[in-house]
N, C-alpha and C positions, 0 to 999 in steps of 0.2 A: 670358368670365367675366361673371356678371351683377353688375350695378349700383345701389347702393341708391338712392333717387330722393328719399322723405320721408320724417321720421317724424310723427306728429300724435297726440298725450295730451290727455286733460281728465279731467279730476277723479281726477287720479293723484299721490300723494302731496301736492307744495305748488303742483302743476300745477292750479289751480283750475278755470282758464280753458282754453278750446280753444288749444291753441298749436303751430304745425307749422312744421317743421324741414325746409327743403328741402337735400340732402346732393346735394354737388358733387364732380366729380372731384378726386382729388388732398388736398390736408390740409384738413379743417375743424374749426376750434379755435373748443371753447365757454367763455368766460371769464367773470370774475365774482367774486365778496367771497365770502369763508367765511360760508356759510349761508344762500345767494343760492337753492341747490335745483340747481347744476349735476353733482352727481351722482347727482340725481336721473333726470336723462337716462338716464344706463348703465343704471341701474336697470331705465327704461322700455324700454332696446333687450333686456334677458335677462326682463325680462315680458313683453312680446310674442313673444318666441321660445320660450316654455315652460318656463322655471325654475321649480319650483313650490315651490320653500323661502322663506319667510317672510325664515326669518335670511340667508341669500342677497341674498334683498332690502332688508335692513337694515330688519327688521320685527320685531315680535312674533310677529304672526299676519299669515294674508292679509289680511283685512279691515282692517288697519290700514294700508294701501297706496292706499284712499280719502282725497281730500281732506277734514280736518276741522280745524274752528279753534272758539271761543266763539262766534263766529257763525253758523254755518253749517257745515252738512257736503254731503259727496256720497253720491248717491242709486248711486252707481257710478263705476269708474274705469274708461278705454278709452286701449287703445295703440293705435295703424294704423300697419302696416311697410309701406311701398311699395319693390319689385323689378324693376329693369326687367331683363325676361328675354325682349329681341326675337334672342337666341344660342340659345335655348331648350334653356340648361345644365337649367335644372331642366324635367323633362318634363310639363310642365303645356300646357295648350293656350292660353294666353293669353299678350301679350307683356309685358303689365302684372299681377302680381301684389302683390294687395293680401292682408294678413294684420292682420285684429283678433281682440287680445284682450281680454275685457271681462267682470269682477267685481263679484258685489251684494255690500250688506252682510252677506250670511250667509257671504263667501269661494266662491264657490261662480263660476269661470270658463267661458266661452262662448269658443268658438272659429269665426272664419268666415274661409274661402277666398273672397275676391271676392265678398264680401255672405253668400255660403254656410256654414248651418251644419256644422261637421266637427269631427273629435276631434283631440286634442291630440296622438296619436301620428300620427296621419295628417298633421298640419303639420310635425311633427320630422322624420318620414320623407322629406319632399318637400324641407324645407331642407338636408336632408343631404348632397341629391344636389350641393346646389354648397358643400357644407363650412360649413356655419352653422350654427351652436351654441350655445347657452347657456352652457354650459359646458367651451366649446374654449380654448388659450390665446390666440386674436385678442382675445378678451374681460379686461382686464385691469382688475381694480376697484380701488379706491383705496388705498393702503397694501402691495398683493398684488402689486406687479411681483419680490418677490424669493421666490413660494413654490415658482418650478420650482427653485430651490437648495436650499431644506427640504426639498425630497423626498429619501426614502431612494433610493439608486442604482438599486432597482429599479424603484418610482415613475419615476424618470425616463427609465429604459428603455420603460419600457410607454407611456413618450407617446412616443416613434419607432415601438415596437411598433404604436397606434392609429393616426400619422401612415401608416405604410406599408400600411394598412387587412393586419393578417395573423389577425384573427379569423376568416375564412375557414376559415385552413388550419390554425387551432386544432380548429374544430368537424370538417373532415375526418378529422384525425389522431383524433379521438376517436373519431370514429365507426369508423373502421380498424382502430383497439385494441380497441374492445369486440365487432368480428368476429372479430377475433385471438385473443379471448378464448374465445370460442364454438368455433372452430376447435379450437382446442386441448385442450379437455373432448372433443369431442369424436373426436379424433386420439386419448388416451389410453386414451380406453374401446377403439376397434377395433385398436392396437395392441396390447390382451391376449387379444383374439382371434386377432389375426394370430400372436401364438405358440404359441396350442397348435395351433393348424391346421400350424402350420409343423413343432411335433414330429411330431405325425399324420403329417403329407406326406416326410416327412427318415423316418423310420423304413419306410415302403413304398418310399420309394425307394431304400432300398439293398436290399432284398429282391429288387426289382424287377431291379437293377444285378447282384444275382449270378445271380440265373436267363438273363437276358440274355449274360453273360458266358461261363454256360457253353454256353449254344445257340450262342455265334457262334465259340467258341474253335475246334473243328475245322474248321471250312472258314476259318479264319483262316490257320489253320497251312499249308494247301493253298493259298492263296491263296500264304503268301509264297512259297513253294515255287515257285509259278508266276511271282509276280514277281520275283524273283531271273533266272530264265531268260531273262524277256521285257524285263527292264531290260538286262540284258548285249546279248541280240539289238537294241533299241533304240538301245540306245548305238551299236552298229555301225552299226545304218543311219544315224545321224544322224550319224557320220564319215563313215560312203560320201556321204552326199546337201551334204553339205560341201567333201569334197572335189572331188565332182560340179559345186559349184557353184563354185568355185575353180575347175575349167577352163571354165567357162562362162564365168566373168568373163576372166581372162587373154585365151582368145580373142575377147571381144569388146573389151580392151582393145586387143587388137592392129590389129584393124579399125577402135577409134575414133583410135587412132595414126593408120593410112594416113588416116584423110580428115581427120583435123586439120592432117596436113599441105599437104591438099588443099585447105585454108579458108585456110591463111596465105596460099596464093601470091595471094589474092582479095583480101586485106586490104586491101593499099594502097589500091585502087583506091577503095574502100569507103570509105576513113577522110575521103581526100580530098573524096568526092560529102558526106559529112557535112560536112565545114565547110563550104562551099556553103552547104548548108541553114541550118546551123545560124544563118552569118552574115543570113540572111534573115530568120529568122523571131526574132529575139533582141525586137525590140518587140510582137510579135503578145501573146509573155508575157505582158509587163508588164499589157498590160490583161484579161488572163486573170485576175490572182492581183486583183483588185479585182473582179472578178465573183464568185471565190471567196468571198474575203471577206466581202460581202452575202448570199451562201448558206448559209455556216456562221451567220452571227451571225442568220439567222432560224429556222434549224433549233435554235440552242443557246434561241432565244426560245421554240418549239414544245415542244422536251423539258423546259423549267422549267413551263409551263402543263399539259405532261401530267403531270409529275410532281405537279401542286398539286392537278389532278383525281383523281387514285389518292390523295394523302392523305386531300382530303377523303369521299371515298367510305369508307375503311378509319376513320375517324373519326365517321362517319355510322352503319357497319353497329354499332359500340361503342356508341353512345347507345342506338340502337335497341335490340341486345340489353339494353341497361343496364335501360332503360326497361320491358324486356317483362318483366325479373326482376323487378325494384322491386313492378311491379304485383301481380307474385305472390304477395308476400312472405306479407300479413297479412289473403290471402283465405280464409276458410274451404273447405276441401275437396268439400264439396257446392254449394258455389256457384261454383267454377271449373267443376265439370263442368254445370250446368244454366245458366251465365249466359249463353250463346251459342242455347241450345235456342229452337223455333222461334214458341214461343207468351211466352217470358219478355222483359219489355220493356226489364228493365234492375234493378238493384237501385236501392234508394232513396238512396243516395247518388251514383248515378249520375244521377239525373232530378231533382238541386235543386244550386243554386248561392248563392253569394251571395258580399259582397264580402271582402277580409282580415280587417277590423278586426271583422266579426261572424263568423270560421271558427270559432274555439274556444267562444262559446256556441251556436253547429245544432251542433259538434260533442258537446257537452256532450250537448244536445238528443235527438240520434238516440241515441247510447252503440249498442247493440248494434244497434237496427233499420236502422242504414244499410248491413246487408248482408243485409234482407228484400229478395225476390225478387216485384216487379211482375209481373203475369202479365192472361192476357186477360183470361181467366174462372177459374169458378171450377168449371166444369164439367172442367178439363185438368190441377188437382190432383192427385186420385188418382194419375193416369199416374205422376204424376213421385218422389213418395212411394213408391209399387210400384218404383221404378226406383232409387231411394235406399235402400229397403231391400236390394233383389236384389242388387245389387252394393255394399254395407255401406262405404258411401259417406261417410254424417255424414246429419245433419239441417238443413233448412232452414224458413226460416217464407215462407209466401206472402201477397203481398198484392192478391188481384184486383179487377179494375179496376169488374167487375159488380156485385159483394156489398161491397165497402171503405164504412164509414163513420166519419167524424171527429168531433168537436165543438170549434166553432169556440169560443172566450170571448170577452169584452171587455176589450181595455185597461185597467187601472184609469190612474188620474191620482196622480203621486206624487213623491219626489226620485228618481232615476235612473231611474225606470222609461224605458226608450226607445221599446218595443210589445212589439204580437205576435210572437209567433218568424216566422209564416206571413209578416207582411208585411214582412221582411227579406228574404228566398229570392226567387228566382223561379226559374220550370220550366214546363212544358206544359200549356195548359190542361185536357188529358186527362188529367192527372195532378193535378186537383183534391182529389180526392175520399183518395187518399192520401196528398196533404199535410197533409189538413186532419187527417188518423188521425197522423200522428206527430207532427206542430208544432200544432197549430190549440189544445192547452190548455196551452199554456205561454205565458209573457211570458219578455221581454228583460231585467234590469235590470243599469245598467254594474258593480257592483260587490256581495259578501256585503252589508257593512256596510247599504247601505241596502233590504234587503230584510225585516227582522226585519218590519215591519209591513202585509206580503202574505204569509206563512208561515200554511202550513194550509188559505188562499184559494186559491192558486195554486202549478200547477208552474212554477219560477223558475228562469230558467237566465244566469250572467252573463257578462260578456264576457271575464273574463280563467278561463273555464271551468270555471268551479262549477254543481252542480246539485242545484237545491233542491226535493225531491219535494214535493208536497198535505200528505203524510203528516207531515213534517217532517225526514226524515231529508236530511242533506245529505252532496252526494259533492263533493270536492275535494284540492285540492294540487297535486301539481308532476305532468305527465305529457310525456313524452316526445317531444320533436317528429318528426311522420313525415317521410319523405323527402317533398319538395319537386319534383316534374319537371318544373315548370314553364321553368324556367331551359334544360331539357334538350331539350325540346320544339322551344325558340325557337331553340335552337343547331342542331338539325338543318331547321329552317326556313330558319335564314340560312345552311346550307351547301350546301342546294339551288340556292336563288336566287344563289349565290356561284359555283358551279356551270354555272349555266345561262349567268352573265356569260363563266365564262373559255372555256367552247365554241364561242360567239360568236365570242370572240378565236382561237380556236384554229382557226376553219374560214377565217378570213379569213389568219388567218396561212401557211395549208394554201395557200392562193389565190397567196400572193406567194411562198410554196417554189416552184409549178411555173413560176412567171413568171419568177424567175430562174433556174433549172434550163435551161430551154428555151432564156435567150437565153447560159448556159454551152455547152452544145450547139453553138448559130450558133458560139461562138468556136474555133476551134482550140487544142487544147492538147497538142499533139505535139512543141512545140518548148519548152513552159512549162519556168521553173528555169534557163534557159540561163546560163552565167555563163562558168566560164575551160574549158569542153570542146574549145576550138579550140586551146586550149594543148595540150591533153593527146593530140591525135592525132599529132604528131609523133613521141612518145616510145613510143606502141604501136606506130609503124612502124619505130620502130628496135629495138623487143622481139620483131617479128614475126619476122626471120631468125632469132635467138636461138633461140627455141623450136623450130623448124621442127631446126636440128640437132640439139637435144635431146629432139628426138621420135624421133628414132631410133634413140639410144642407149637411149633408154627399150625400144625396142621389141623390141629381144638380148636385155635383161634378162627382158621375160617369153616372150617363148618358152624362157627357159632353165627360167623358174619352172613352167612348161606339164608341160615332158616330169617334171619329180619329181611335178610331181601323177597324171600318169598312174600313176607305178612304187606311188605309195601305194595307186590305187584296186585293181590287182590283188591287191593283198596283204589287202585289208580284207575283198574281195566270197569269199573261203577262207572268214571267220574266220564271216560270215553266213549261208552256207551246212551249218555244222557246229552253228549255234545253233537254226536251224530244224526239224534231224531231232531235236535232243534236246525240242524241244517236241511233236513230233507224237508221243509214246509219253505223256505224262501228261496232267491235268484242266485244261481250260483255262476263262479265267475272261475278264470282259467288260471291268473294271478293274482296273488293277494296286492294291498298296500304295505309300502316298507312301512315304518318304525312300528314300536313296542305300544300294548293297548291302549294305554294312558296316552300316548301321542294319538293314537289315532282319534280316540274318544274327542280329544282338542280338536284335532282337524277339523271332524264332522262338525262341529257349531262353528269354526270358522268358515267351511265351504256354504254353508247354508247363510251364512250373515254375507259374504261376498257376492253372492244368486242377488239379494237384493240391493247390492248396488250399482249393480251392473245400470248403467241408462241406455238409450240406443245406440242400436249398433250399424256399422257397414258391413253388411254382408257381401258385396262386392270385393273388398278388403281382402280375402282370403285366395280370391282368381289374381287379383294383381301385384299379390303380393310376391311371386315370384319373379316376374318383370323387374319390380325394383331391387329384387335382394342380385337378381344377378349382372344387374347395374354397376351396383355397389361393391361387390363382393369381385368382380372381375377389375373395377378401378381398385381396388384395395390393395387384391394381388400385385398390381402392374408394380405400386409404389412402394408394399414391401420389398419386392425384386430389385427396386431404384434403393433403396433404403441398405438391402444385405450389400447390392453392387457399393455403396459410399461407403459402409461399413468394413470392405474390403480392401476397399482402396486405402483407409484409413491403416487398416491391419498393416499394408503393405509399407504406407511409408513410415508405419510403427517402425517395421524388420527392421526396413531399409538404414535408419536414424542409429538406432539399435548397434548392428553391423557395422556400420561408420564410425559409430563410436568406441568399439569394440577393436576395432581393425586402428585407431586411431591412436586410444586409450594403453594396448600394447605396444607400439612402436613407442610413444613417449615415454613410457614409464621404463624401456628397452634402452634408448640415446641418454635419461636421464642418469641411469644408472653405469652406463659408458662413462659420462661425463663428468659423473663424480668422482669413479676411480682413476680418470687421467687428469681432473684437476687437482685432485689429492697429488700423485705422482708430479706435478709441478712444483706446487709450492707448498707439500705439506697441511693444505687449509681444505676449505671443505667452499665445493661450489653443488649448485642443482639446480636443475629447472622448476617453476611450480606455472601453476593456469593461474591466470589473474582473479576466476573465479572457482574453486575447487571442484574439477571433476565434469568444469563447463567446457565442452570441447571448443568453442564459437568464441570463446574468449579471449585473448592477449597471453603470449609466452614471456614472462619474465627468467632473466637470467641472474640465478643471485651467487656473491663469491665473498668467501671471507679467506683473505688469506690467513698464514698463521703468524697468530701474534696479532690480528688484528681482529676489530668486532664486523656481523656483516653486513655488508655493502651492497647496495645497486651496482648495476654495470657503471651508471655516470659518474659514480662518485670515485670509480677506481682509477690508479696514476695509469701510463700513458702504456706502459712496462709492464702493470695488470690486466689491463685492456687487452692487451695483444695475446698475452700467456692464456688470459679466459676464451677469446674467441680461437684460439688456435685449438682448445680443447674442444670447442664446441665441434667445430670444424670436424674433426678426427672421429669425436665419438660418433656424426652422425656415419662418417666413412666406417667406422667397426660396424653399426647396425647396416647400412647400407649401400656396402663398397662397390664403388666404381671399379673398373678395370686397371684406370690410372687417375693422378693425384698428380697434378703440376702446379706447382707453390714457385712464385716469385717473389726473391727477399724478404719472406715471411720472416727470416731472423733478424733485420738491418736494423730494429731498435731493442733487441734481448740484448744480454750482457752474456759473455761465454759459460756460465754458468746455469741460467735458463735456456740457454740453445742448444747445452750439450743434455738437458734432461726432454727440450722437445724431442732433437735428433736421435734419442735412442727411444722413443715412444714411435717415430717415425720406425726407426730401423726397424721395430715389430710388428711391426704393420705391413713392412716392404714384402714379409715373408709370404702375405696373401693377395699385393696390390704390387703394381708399378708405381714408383715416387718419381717427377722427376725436379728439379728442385734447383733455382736460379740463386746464384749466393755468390757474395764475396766473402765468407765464413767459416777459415780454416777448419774450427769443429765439425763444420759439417761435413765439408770436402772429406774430413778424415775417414767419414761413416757409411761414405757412397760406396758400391760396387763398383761403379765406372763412372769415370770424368771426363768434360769434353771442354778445352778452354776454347774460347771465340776470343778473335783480335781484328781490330779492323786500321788495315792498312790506303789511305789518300779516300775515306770513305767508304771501301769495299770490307765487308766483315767476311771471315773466313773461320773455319774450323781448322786448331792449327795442330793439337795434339789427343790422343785418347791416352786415358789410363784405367785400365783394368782390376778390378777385384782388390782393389786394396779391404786388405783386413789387418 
């Protein structure tokens, strides 16, 4: 976690003077007389972090946030936040991060990273990464420790909601839905297609069905005819080869009789030379099943890493496709087919770059020319024009690199103007001359507002992407953020490299399978598992005469069974031979008819009673019936396809809902359980969170508290003294689940009584141990509990810092 290190103001509010504040692990308490300027500090920590409300700041306006008295004012006011970030939570390349903010008197703020100038979103962005906020609850101002209990239920849902970062899967799910939406316009229209095709199709195919029916009816009929015959002759033979196979078996039962008996009399001998062995080799085991052991448990090591390889590869080919679609989306039709061709060098949004916080004014910028098509010359035109007509493709515009001319402007000097568009970008010095044709006569400026006095001079484009023609006309408003692949890019990056790690692991683990294989091998395991088998050969040697007598009783029984199989096969091989001559007299066929005689028998008087009612037919019907089946059958496909696509999308914001709830679900039931054990630790009583509707994530967070001694209560209905104790708990517990770096409380104790602020301040002091506190009081208990103290006094208006004290314990 990174660590705040200093803060240092002059000429910020009563801060006249350069004054800095060195912030130490663990509690530091700034104290001091009402109207000394120690809340001016907090002030100073949500000004340097980017607050930009006035009344926030306990101001009229910005500009009144300059020190100014009847003597003397400031020419400017400056914050400096110092960060030590040698963890490098926030991804900055530096271990020390320095942040000033600094305001003249026309309100008008300067932002520098490390001496460097930068915009105000780009330092919110960066402090984000380690949860530092202007307006997060670690920030608590003075009077405001009880407005997480003013908030309506939903209000204070959506701060768990923001705690568990699920904007993500906000903007997902949106994006899901308005494909769902698309889908489904779409689904409607080809579903009214798909039914007249399908009357079309359903009307030829019963036409089709009676012509067919009656070409196959008479060789139908012949057909059963024949199978009737050849199923009765089949049955026979598959009793003779039955019965055939019944004497097969008996006598070779007979034969396995005589030599089974021939094995008992060897038994013994047999059983005995086994214990022998058996006794001999009972330890050889033992260290066999520990060789095992190491062999499985690196083979079960090998099939977890191959299985992590086929994830990630199956995870990897999904991006890619993802990515190959995406790019597709919102490419014009003639510039997918000519952007790969061998003279085009790239479309103009392809050959310029530039950083975030200027994408939406080049985008603003270019509007439709970032998908003009760079080209060599200007001689390889025509081709491609002839080539876009012939195949009625679309239209492109070209921009060659021989003939391309721009005009460049000047800067004017002004309020927001930033520059050139040109000199934001960068791109290939070959690709001058068509920079300078699409950016080279426009300026930057950061916002509408202050452009009214370059209108008509200049084409104006701003940064949160408006665009202000020569002409006057301006384009603006809310437009739609594109898909982002950035993100996607870096994920199939790091699953390569992730990849290439576990193969590594996987060939060395491949090394120590054959090494223990080999020394399984040297060991014997003939004997392995040995346990009570020296018990058990006495009892088969007393089973062995057993058997031997009753192998021979067995063996009267089948020779008796023998001679009836004989008397049946004569009787059957009559009944085969009389089925044969009645087949050689009629039509015989290559397949019989399924079912059993009795079914067939049905059949044939129903296929003969169907022959006549067949009426006329389309014989036509049978040629055109393909036309419509692949009509129909290709619309069908299209709409299953649309149908699995909805069904997927559904799946997706199934996950997505899922996941959100999941990821939502844990963190409350994580802060609730915080909350109870520091409201207990207050006042002995029991408080917790519950959803307005159980387990409804969408729903209203109630906060209920019963002290002790008492029955329990709403937040509203608590005194003014419970109020404060409940949201201070709430406060804290969500800082356990999801700690900020630092925790600045102003006068959170000024309505507790010393006996509730000495049980907050040591819940604090526990805290201190993983968070910086720092913490505005006029409350000796607390002073007592601080690491270090800083008093503020403010003498003819000018506040000052006038003593530190260290490490009290």
């Amino acid at each position: 976690m990174v660590k705040l290190l200093k803060l240092t103001l002059q000429g910020f509010k009563s801060f006249k003077n350069k004054v800095g504040l060195v912030i130490g692990d663990g509690i530091t308490c700034i104290a001091g007389n009402n109207g000394s300027g120690k809340s001016n500090l907090l002030d100073a920590f949500s000004f340097v972090l980017g607050k930009n409300s006035a009344k926030a700041l306990r101001a009229d306006r910005m500009e009144d946030l300059l020190f100014k008295s009847d003597k003397s004012e400031s020419e400017s006011a400056k914050v400096e936040f110092e960060i030590d970030n040698s963890n490098k939570e926030i991804k900055f390349d530096r271990e020390i991060i320095k942040i000033e903010r600094k305001i003249n008197q026309q309100g008008q703020s300067t932002y520098r990273l490390n001496d460097k100038i930068e915009t105000r979103q780009m330092i919110i962005d960066l402090l984000r990464e380690a949860r530092i906020s202007p307006n997060w609850l670690n920030i608590v101002a003075q009077g405001d420790v009880t407005r997480v209990l003013e908030m309506n239920p939903l209000e204070r849902r959506q701060v768990i909601d923001k705690l568990a970062g699920l904007a993500e899967f906000d903007e997902k799910k949106k994006k899901s839905e308005k494909e769902m939406r698309k889908v489904d316009d779409i689904l409607k229209e080809q579903n009214m297609l798909l039914k007249e095709k399908e009357k079309l199709f359903q009307n030829i195919s019963e036409e089709k069905r009676k012509v067919e029916t009656y070409n196959e009816m008479n060789s139908k009929i012949k057909k059963i005819k024949f199978s009737i015959l050849k199923k009765k002759l089949d049955d026979c033979l598959d009793k003779k080869e039955k019965i055939s196979e019944k004497e097969r078996e008996y006598a070779k039962k007979i034969k396995d009789i005589d030599k089974e008996v021939q094995d008992i009399d060897k038994s013994t001998e047999e059983y005995e030379n086994e214990v022998k062995e058996y006794r001999k080799n009972i330890f050889r085991g033992s260290e066999e099943v520990k060789i095992i052991e190491e062999q499985e448990k690196v083979k079960s090591e090998i099939l977890k890493l191959e299985n992590k390889i086929s994830l990630n590869n199956k995870e990897r080919g999904r991006l890619e496709k993802y990515i190959e679609q995406i790019s597709e989306i919102n490419k014009p039709k003639a510039i997918k087919f000519l952007i790969d061709k061998e003279d085009i060098l790239g479309s103009v949004k392809q050959i310029i770059d530039c950083k975030p916080e200027y994408k939406q004014a080049i985008d603003a910028t270019l509007g439709s020319t970032k998908n003009d098509l760079v080209i060599k010359s200007f001689d390889k035109i025509p081709v491609y024009i002839k080539y876009l007509k012939e195949n009625k493709i679309g239209k492109a515009k070209f921009l060659p690199l021989d003939k391309i001319k721009g005009n460049i402007i000047e800067a004017p000097k002004g309020k927001g103007v930033i520059d050139r568009a040109i000199n934001i970008v960068s791109f290939d010095k070959k690709f001058r001359k068509v920079v300078e044709y699409v950016l080279g006569n426009t300026i930057i400026i950061d916002k509408v507002e202050n452009s009214k006095q370059f209108v008509n001079k200049y084409r104006i484009a701003t940064l949160e992407g408006s665009l202000i023609e020569r002409s006057g006309a301006v384009l603006g408003g809310y437009k739609e953020q594109v898909f982002d692949l950035t993100k996607s890019r870096e994920e199939i990056k790091n699953l390569v490299e992730e990849n290439k790690n576990l193969e590594k692991e996987l060939k060395v683990l491949n090394k120590g399978l054959e090494k223990v294989s080999k020394k399984r091998k040297e060991t014997s395991s003939k004997y392995a598992g040995i346990g009570k088998e020296v018990e058990k050969i006495e009892e088969k040697l007393k089973k062995s005469r057993e058997k031997r007598r009753k192998g021979y009783e067995r063996k009267l029984r089948v020779q008796s069974d023998l001679s009836d199989e004989k008397i049946k096969l004569a009787r059957i091989e009559v009944e085969v031979k009389n089925y044969q001559d009645k087949l050689s007299e009629i039509e015989l066929f290559d397949e019989v008819e399924e079912g059993n005689i009795s079914e067939l028998k049905d059949r044939l008087k129903s296929y003969t009673n169907e022959v006549s009612k067949l009426g006329p037919l389309n014989l036509k019907a049978v040629e055109d019936f393909e036309k419509y089946r692949g009509e129909y059958e290709n619309l069908k496909e299209k709409v299953e396809k649309i149908v699995e696509e909805k069904y997927a999308i559904l799946k997706v914001i199934t996950e997505i809902e899922n996941r959100r709830k999941e990821k939502f679900m844990d963190l409350f039931r994580e802060v609730n359980k915080e909350f109870k054990d520091i409201y207990f630790r207050f006042t002995g009583g029991e408080g917790y969170l519950v959803l307005e509707e159980q387990e409804e994530i969408y729903s209203g967070l109630l906060i209920k508290a019963r002290p002790k001694g008492k029955r329990l209560l709403g937040i509203d209905s608590l005194s003014g003294g419970e109020k404060t104790i409940t949201a201070i708990g709430f406060l804290l517990a969500i800082q356990k689940c999801k700690p900020s770096c630092f925790v600045l409380l102003d006068e959170i104790d000024a309505t507790l009584d010393r006996e509730n602020t000495k049980k907050v301040i040591d819940v604090v002091k526990e805290f201190s141990k993983e968070q910086q506190y720092i913490i505005i009081t006029h409350n000796d208990a607390t002073i007592s509990k601080s690491d270090q103290v800083y008093g503020v006094v403010a003498e003819n208006g000018v506040s000052s810092v006038v003593g530190i004290k260290i490490n009290q314990k």
